[in-house]
SERO-4910 file (N, C-alpha, C, O; in steps of 0.05 Angstrom, whole numbers):
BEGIN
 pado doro    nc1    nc2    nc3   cac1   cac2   cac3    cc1    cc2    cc3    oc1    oc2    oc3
  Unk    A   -714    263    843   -711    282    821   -685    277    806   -663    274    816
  Unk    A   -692    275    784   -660    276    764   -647    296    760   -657    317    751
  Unk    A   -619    293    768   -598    312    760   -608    333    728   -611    325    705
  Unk    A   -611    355    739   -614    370    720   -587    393    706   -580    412    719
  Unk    A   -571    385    673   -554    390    670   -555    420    654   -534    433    653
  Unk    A   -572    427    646   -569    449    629   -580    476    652   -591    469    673
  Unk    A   -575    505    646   -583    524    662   -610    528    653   -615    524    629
  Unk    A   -631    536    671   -648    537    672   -674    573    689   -667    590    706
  Unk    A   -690    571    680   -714    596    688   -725    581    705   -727    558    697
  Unk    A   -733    584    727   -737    572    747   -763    582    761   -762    604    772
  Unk    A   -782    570    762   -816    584    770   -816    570    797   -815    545    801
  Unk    A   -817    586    811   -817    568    839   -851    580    852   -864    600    847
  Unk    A   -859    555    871   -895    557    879   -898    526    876   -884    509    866
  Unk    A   -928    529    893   -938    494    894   -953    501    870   -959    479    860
  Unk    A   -960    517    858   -979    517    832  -1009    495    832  -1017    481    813
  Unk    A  -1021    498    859  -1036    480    853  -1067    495    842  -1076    516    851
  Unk    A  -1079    479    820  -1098    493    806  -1088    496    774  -1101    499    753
  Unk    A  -1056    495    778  -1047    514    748  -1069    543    737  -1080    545    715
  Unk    A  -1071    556    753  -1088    579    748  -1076    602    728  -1052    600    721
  Unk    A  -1092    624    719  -1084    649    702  -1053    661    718  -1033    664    703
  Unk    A  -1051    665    740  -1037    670    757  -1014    655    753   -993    667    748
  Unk    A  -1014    620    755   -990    614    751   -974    615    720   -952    613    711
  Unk    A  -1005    620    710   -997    606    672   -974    641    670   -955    644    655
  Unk    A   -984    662    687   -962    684    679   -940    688    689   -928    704    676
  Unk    A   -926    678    712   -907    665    719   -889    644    690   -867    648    678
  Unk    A   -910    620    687   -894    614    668   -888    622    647   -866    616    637
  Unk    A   -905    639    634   -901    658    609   -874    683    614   -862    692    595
  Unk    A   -869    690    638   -856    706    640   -823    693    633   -804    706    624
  Unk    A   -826    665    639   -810    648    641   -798    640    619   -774    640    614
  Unk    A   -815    634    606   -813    630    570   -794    649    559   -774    647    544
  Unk    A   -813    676    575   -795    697    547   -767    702    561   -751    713    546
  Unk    A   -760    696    587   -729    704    599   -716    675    582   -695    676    570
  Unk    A   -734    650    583   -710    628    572   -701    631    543   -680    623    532
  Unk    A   -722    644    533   -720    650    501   -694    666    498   -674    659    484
  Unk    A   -696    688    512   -676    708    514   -651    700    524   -633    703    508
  Unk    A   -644    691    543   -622    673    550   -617    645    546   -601    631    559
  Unk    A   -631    638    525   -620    609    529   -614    592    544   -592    581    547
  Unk    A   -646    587    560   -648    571    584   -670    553    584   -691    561    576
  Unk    A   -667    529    593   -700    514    595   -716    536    608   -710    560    611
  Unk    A   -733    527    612   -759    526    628   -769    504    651   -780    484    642
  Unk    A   -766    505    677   -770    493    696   -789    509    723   -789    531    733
  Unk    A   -805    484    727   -822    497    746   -817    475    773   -811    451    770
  Unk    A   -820    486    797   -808    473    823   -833    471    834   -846    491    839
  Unk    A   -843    443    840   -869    444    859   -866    421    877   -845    408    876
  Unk    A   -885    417    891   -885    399    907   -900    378    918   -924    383    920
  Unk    A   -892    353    926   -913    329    917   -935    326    933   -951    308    930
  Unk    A   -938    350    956   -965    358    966   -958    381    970   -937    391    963
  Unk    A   -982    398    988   -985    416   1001   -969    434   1016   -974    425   1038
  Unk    A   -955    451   1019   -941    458   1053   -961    464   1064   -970    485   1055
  Unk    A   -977    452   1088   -982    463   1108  -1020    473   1105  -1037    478   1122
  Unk    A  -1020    471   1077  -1046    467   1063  -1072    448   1073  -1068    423   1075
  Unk    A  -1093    457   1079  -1113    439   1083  -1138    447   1066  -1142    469   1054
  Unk    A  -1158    419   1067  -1184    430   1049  -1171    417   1017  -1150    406   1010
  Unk    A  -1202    425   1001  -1198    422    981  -1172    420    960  -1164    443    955
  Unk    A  -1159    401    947  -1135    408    932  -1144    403    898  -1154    383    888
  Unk    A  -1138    425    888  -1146    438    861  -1138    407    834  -1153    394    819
  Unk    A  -1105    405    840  -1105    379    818  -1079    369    839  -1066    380    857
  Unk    A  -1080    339    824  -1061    323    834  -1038    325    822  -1033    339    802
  Unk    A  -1022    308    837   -990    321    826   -990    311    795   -980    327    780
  Unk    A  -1000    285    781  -1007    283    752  -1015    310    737  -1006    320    716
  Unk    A  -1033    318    753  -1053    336    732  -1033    355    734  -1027    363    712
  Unk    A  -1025    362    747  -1012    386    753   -985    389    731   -979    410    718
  Unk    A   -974    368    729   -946    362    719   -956    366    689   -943    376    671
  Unk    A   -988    353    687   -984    353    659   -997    388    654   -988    401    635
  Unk    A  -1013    397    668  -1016    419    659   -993    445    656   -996    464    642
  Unk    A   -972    442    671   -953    454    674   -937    454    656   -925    475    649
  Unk    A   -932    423    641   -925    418    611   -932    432    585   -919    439    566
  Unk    A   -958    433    593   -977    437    567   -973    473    567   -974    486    546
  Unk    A   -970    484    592   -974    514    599   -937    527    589   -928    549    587
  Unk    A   -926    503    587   -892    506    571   -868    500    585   -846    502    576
  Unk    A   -876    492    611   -848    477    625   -833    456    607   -846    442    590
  Unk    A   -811    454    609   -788    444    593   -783    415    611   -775    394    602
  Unk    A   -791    421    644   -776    409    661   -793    416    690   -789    438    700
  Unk    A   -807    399    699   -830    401    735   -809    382    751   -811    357    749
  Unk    A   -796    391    762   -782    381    789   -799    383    810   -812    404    815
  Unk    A   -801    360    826   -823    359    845   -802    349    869   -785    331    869
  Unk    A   -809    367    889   -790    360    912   -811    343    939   -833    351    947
  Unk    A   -799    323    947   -822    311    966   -823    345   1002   -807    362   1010
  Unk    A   -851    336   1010   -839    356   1026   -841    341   1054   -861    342   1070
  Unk    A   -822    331   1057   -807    318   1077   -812    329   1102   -822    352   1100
  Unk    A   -809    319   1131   -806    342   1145   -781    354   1152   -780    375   1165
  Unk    A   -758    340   1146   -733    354   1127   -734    375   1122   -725    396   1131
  Unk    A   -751    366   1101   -754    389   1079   -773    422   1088   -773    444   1078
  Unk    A   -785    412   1107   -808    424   1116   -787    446   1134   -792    470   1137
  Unk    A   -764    433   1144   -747    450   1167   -729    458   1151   -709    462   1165
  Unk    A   -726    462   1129   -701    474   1109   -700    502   1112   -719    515   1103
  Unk    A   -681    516   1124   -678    550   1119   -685    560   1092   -687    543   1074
  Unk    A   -691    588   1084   -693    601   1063   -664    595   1042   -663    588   1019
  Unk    A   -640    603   1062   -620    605   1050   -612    570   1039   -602    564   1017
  Unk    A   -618    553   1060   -607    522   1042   -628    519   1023   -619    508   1003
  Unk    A   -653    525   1022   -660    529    998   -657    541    971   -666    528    952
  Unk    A   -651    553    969   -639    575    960   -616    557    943   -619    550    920
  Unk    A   -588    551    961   -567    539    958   -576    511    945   -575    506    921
  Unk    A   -586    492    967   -585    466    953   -608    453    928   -606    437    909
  Unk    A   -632    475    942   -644    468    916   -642    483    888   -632    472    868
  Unk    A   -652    514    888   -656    534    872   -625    531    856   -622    526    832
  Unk    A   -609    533    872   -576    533    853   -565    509    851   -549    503    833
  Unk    A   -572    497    867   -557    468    860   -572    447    845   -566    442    822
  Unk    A   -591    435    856   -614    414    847   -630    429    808   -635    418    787
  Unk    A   -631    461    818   -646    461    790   -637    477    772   -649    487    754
  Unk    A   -610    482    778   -584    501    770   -597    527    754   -596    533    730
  Unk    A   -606    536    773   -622    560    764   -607    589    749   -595    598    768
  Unk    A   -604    602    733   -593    621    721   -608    649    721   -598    671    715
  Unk    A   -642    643    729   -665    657    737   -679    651    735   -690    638    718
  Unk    A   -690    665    766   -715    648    783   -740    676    771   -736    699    765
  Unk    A   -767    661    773   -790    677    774   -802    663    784   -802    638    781
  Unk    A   -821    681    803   -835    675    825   -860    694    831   -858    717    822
  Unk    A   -885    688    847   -905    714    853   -905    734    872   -897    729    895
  Unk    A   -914    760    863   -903    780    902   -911    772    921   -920    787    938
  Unk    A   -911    751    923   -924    743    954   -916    718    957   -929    705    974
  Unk    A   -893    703    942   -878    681    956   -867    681    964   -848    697    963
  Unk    A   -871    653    987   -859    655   1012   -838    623   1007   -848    605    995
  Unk    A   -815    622   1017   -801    600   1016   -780    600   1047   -771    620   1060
  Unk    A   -776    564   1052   -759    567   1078   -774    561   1097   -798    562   1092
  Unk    A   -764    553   1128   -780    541   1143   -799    564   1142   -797    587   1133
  Unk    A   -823    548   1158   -848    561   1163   -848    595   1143   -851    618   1151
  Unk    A   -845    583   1118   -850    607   1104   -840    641   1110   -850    663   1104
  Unk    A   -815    633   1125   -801    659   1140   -787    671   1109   -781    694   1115
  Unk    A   -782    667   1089   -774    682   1076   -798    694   1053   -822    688   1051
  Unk    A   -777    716   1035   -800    724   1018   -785    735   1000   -761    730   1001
  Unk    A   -796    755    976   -786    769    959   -759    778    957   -742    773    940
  Unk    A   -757    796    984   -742    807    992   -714    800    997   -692    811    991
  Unk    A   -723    774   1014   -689    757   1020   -685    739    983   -664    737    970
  Unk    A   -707    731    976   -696    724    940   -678    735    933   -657    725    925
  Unk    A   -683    771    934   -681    785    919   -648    784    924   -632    783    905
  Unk    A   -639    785    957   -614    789    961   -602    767    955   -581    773    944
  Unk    A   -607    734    957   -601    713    950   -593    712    916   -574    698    909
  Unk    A   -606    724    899   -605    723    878   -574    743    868   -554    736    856
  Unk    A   -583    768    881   -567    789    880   -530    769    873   -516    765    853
  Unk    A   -530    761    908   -504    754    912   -501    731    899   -479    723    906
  Unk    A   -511    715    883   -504    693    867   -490    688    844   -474    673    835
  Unk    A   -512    721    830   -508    726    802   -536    716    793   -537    722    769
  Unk    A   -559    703    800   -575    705    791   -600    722    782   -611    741    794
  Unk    A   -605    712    762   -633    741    756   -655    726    768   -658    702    772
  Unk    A   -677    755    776   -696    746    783   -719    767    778   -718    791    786
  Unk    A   -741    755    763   -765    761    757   -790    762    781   -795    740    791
  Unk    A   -803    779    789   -822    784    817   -842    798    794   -841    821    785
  Unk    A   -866    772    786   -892    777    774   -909    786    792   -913    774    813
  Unk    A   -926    822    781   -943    826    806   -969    806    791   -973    794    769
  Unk    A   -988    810    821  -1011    789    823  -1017    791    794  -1007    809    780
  Unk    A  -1034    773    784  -1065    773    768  -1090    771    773  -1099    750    781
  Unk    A  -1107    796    770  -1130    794    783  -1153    797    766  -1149    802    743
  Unk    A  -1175    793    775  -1200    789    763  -1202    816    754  -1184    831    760
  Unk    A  -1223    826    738  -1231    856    724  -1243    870    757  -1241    893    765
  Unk    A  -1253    849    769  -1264    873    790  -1239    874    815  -1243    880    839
  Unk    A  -1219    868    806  -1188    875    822  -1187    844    848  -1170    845    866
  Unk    A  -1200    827    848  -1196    800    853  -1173    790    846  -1165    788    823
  Unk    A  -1154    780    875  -1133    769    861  -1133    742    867  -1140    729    887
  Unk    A  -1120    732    838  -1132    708    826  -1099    693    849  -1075    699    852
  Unk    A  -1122    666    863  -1097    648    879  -1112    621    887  -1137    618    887
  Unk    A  -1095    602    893  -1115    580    890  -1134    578    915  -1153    562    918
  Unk    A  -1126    593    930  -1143    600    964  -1172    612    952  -1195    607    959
  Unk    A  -1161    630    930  -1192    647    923  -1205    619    910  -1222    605    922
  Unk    A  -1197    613    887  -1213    592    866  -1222    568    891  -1243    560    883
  Unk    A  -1215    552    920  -1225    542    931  -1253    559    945  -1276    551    947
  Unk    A  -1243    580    952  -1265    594    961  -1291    592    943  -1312    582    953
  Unk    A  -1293    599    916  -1307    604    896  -1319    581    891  -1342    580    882
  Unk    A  -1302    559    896  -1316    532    886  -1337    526    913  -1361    524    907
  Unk    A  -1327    524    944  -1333    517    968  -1365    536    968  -1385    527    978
  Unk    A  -1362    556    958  -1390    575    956  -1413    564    933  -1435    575    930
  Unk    A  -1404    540    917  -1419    542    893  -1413    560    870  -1429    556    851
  Unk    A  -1392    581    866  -1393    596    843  -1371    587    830  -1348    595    832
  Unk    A  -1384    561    813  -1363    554    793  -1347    565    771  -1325    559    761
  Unk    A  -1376    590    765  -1365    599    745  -1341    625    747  -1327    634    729
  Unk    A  -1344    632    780  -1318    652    788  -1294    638    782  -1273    649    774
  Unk    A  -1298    608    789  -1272    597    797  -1262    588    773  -1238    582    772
  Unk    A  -1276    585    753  -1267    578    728  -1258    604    708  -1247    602    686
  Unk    A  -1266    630    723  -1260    647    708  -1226    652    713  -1213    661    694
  Unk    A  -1214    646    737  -1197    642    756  -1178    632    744  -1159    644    733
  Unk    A  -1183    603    748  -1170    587    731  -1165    578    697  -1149    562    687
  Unk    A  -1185    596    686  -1176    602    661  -1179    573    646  -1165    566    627
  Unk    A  -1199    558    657  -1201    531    643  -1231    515    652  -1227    511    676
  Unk    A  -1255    505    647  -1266    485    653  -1257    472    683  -1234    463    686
  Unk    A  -1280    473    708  -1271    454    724  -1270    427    728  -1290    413    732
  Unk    A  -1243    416    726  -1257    382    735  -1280    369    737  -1294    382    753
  Unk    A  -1288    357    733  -1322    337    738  -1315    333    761  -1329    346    777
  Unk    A  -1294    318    774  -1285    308    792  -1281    326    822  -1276    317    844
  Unk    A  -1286    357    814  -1282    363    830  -1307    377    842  -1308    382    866
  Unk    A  -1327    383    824  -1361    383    823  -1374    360    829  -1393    365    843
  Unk    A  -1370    331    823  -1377    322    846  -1373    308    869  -1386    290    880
  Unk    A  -1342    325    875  -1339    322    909  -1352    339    921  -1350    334    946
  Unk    A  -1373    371    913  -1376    371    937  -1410    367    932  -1422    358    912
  Unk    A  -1422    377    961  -1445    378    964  -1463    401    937  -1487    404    937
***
């Protein structure tokens, strides 16, 4: 990853799918960098944590959809098993404030960061607190019948045959490529 010099809005998630869900994360993102005078950066990663089964897009597709959805800047962190054993807090420190010099982070209620996903909102919230950083906590996005939209659901939806849930989901046309991997 290249040294990143200017302060930045910081979307942290594997974002895989680029779904409605993440595109409001990044929108939220937009309007804090607009307002402060900050890029736009989204933090993902060059696979999975811990993830199995179907994967929505590759780290290409992803980078470019993430572009197109208004990132300024997709830092992709390998996930090492380093990386895999990193505390909440050196995350926090070496990546979030150091690596992507974050000025404010947005993120979804239900991310989890740090080994084995031991952190969450909550420790952000104090991480952020004592830094000086702001931080944005987008609640879910969910379907009209209260479905919340995540890329676990849109695999589900696809793995059942209902393409057209999962495209409602994802807020875009599915892949060819990914209709015919399955049966």
């Amino acid at each position: 990853m290249e040294e990143i010099r200017q302060l930045q809005a910081v979307c942290l998630g594997f974002f895989d799918g680029v779904h409605r869900g993440h595109l409001a994360l990044i929108d939220a993102a937009r309007a804090i960098a607009r307002q402060e005078g900050l890029r736009v950066c989204v933090h993902t990663f060059d696979h999975a944590p811990g993830s199995k089964g179907l994967v929505l897009t590759t780290l290409e597709e992803r980078e470019r959809l993430l572009r197109a959805a208004g990132a300024d800047e997709v830092a992709v962190s390998q996930f090492s098993d380093e990386f895999r054993r990193m505390s909440g807090d050196d995350f926090f420190r070496l990546i979030v404030l150091g690596r992507l010099r974050a000025r404010h982070v947005v993120c979804g209620d239900d991310h989890r960061f740090g080994y084995m996903g031991g952190w969450g909102v909550k420790e952000l919230h104090t991480l952020c607190d004592q830094s000086g950083v702001g931080l944005t906590v987008v609640p879910a996005v969910t379907l009209p019948d209260g479905t919340r939209i995540s890329s676990t659901a849109i695999r589900r939806a696809i793995e059942a045959g209902d393409w057209a849930r999962a495209e409602e989901m994802l807020g875009r046309p599915l892949p060819p490529a990914i209709k015919k991997s399955l049966p």
